[in-house]
C-alpha positions in Angstrom: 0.0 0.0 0.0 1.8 3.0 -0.2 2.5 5.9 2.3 0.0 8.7 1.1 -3.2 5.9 1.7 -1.9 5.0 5.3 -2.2 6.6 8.4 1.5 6.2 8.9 3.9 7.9 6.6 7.3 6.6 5.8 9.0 10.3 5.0 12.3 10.9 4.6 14.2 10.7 8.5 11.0 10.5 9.8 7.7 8.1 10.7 4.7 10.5 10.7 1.4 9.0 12.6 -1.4 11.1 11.3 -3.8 9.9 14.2 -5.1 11.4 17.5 -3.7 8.4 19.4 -0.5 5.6 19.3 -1.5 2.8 21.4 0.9 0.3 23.2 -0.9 -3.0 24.2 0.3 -6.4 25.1 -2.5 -8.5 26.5 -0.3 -10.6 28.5 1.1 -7.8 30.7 -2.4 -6.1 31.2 -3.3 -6.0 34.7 -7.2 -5.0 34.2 -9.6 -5.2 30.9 -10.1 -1.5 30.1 -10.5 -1.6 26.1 -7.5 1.1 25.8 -3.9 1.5 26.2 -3.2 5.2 24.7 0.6 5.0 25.2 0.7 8.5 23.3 -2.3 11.3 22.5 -2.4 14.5 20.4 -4.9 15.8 22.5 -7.6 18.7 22.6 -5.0 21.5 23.7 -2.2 20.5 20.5 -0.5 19.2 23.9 1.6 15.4 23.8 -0.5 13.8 26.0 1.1 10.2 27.9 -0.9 7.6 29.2 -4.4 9.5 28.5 -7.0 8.7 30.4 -5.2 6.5 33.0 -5.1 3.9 30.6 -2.1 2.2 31.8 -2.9 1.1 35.7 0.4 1.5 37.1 1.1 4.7 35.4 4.4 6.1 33.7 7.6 5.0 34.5 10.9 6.8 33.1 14.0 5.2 33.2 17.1 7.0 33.0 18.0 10.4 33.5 15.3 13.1 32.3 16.0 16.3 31.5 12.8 18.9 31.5 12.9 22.1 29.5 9.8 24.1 31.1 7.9 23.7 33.8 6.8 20.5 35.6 3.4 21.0 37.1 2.1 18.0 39.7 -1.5 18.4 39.8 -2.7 14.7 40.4 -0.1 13.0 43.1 3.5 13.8 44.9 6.7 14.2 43.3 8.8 11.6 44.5 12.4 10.5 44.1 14.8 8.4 45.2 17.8 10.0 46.8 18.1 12.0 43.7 19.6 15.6 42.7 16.7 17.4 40.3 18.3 21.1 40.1 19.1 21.7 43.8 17.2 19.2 45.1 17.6 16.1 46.7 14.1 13.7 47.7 14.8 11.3 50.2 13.0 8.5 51.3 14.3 7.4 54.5 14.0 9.0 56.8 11.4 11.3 54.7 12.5 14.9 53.6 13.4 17.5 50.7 16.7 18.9 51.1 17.2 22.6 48.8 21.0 22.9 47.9 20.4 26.4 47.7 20.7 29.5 50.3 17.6 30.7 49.2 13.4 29.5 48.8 11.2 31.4 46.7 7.4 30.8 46.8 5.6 32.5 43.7 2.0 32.6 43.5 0.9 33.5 39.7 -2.6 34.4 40.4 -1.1 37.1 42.5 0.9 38.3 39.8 3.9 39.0 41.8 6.8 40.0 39.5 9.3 40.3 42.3 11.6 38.3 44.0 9.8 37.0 47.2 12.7 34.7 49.2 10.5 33.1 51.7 13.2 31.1 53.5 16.6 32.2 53.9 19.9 30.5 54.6 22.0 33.3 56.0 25.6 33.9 57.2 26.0 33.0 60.6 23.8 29.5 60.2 20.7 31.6 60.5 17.6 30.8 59.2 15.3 33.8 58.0 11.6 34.2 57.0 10.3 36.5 54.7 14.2 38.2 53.3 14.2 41.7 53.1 10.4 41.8 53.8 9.3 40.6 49.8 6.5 40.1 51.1 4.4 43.0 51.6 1.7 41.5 53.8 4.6 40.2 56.7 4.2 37.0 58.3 1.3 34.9 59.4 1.6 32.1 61.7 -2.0 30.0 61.8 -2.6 27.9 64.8 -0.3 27.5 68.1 3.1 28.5 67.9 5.9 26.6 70.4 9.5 28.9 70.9 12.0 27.3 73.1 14.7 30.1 72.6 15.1 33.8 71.8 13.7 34.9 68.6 15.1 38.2 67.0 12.0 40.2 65.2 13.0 43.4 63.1 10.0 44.5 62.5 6.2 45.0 64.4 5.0 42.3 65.9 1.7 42.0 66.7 0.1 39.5 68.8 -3.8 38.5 69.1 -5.0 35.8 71.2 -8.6 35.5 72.2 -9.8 39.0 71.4 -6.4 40.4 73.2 -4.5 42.7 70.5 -0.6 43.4 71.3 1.5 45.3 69.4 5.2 46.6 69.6 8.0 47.4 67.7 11.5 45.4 67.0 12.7 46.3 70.4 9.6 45.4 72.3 10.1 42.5 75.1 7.6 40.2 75.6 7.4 36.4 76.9 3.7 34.4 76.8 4.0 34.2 80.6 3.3 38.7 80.7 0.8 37.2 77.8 -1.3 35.2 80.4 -1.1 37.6 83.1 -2.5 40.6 80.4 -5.6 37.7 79.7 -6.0 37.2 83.3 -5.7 40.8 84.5 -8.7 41.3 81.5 -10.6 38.2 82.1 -10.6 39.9 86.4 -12.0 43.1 84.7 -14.5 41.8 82.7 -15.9 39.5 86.4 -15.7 43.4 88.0 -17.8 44.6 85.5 -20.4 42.2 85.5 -20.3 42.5 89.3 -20.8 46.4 89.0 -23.4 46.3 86.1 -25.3 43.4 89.0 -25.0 45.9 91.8 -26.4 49.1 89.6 
C-alpha cells in the first residue's frame, strides 16, 4: 500500500502518525480489561499527552536520567524520588524529607501576579535561618494555629500578637514572653468579672 493511503507515513528521516492516538498494548502484561492502552495522544489542547485517560494502571515509568525544559506542574499525586539531585534538590525516602541545595526558597503565587523576587526562606551567614528576606513580602508573616518557641527569637520589624480577642502590638525592640501574655488575659478576664459584678449591683 503505499505511504499517502496509510495513516502512517514513511517520510524521509521521519515516521509521521497522522492519528489522534499511538496505542501500546500487550494483553499478556495487562493487569485489568479496560478496552485502551493510549501510550501517546495528540490531545484537545495541540498538547503530547502520555498515558491518557489512566489507561495504563500502574502509570508512567521513566527510566534514566530526564532532562525537563519548562515547567513541571504536579497536579494529580506527589513528586517523588529516590535519593536524587533534580536542580538543587535532593528527595529522600528514608528517613522522609526535601533537602534545597540552595541558600535561598522562593514561593511564587501567579494568580497574584507577583513579578518580584519574594525569598520566603533564607539560609544566612552565621547559620541563621530567616523568613520572609528583606520583607518581599508585603503583607509580613502569618503564623495559623499555636506556635511553640524554646529560645530567643530576634524580630525586626512590628509584631503584633492576638489571642482570644487580646491585640498586642510593639515594635522590633519590644520585650515580651507568653507568661506577661497570660497575666494581660487574666488581668482582663478579672475586669471583665468586675464589670459584670458592678453592672449586677447598679
Amino acid at each position: 500500500m503505499p505511504a499517502t493511503d496509510s495513516d502512517v507515513k514513511l517520510l524521509p528521516h521521519q515516521v509521521k502518525i497522522e492519528a489522534w492516538d499511538v496505542c501500546l498494548d500487550s494483553k499478556d502484561r495487562r493487569k485489568n480489561n479496560t478496552p485502551q492502552r493510549r501510550a501517546l495522544v495528540h490531545d484537545f489542547g495541540d498538547r503530547l499527552t502520555l498515558n491518557w485517560g489512566k489507561d495504563y494502571p500502574s502509570g508512567v515509568k521513566i527510566e534514566g536520567d530526564t532532562v525537563v525544559n519548562g515547567d513541571l506542574d504536579v497536579t494529580d499525586g506527589l513528586l517523588t524520588a529516590q535519593v536524587h539531585v533534580l536542580k538543587g534538590w535532593e528527595f529522600l525516602c528514608n528517613p522522609p524529607a526535601i533537602h534545597l541545595i540552595a541558600s535561598e526558597l522562593v514561593l511564587h503565587n501567579k494568580e497574584l501576579q507577583e513579578k518580584k523576587r519574594n525569598v520566603a526562606l533564607a539560609h544566612m551567614e552565621g547559620d541563621v535561618l530567616t523568613i520572609n528576606h528583606k520583607k518581599g513580602y508585603e503583607g509580613g508573616v502569618r503564623i495559623e494555629g499555636d506556635v511553640k518557641i524554646t529560645d530567643d527569637v530576634h524580630i525586626e520589624g512590628n509584631l503584633v500578637v492576638k489571642r482570644e480577642g487580646l491585640n498586642i502590638a510593639g515594635g522590633p525592640h519590644m520585650s515580651l514572653t507568653m507568661d506577661i501574655v497570660q497575666e494581660l488575659l487574666n488581668l482582663r478576664k478579672e475586669v471583665k468579672e468586675l464589670k459584670a459584678e458592678i453592672a449586677k449591683l447598679k
